[in-house]
C-alpha positions in Angstrom: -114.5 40.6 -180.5 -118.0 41.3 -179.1 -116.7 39.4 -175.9 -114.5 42.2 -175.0 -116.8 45.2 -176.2 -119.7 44.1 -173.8 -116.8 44.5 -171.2 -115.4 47.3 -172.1 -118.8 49.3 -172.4 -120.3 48.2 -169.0 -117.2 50.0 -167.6 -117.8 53.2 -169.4 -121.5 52.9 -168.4 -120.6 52.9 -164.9 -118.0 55.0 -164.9 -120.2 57.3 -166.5 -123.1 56.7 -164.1 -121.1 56.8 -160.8 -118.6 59.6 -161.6 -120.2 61.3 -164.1 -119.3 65.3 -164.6 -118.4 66.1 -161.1 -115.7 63.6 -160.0 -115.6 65.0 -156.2 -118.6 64.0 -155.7 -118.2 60.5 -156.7 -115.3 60.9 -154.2 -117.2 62.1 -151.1 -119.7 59.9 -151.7 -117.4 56.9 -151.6 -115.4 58.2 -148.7 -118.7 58.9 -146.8 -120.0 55.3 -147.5 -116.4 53.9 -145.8 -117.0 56.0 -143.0 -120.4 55.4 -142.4 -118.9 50.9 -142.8 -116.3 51.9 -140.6 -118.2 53.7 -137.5 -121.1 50.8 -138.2 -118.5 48.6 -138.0 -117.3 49.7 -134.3 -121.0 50.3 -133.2 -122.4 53.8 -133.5 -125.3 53.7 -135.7 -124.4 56.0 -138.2 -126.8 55.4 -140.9 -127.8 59.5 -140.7 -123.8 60.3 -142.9 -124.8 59.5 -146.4 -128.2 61.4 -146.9 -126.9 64.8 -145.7 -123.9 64.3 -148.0 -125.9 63.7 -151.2 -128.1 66.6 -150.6 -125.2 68.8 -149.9 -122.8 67.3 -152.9 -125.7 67.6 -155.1 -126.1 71.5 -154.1 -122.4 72.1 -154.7 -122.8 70.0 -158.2 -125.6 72.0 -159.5 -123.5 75.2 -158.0 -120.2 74.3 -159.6 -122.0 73.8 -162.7 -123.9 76.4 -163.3 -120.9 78.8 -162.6 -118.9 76.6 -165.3 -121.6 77.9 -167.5 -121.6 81.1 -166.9 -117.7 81.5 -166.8 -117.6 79.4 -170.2 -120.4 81.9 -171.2 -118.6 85.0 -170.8 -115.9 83.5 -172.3 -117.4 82.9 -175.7 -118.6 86.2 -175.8 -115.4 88.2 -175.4 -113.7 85.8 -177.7 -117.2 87.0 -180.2 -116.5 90.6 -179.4 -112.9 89.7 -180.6 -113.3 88.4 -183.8 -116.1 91.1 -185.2 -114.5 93.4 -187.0 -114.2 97.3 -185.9 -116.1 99.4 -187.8 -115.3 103.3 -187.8 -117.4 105.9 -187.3 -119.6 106.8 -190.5 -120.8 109.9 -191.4 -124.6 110.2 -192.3 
């Protein structure tokens, strides 16, 4: 049994290292690392592709995820303002 949880979590490790909450930029990343093999691979040093990207993936990331958190944010707190009961107006 322990020979296919070792597996099993290794996979989720990684996927949870490489992906982890922004799947597009796991994406770009992998699709800029093919193009960077490929134009190598013809002969134009292009060694300069993958930097750039990871600053500018990591930007939108942090971006992307903080605006989750505010729209999630706002969200909770009109679904608060829902639920508490209306009080009426009461005299002195």
């Amino acid at each position: 049994m322990n020979l296919v949880r070792l597996p099993v979590a290794v996979g989720r490790f990684l996927y949870g290292f490489v992906v982890g909450d922004d799947w597009t930029v796991a994406v770009v990343m992998v699709l800029a690392l093919a193009l960077t093999g490929l134009l190598v691979s013809i002969g134009i040093d292009a060694w300069w592709l993958v930097p750039p990207l990871a600053v500018v993936m990591t930007g939108i990331a942090l971006w992307r995820r903080e605006h989750k958190g505010m729209n999630q944010l706002a969200v909770h707190s009109q679904s608060e303002v829902a639920r508490q009961p209306r009080s009426s107006a009461s005299a002195p």
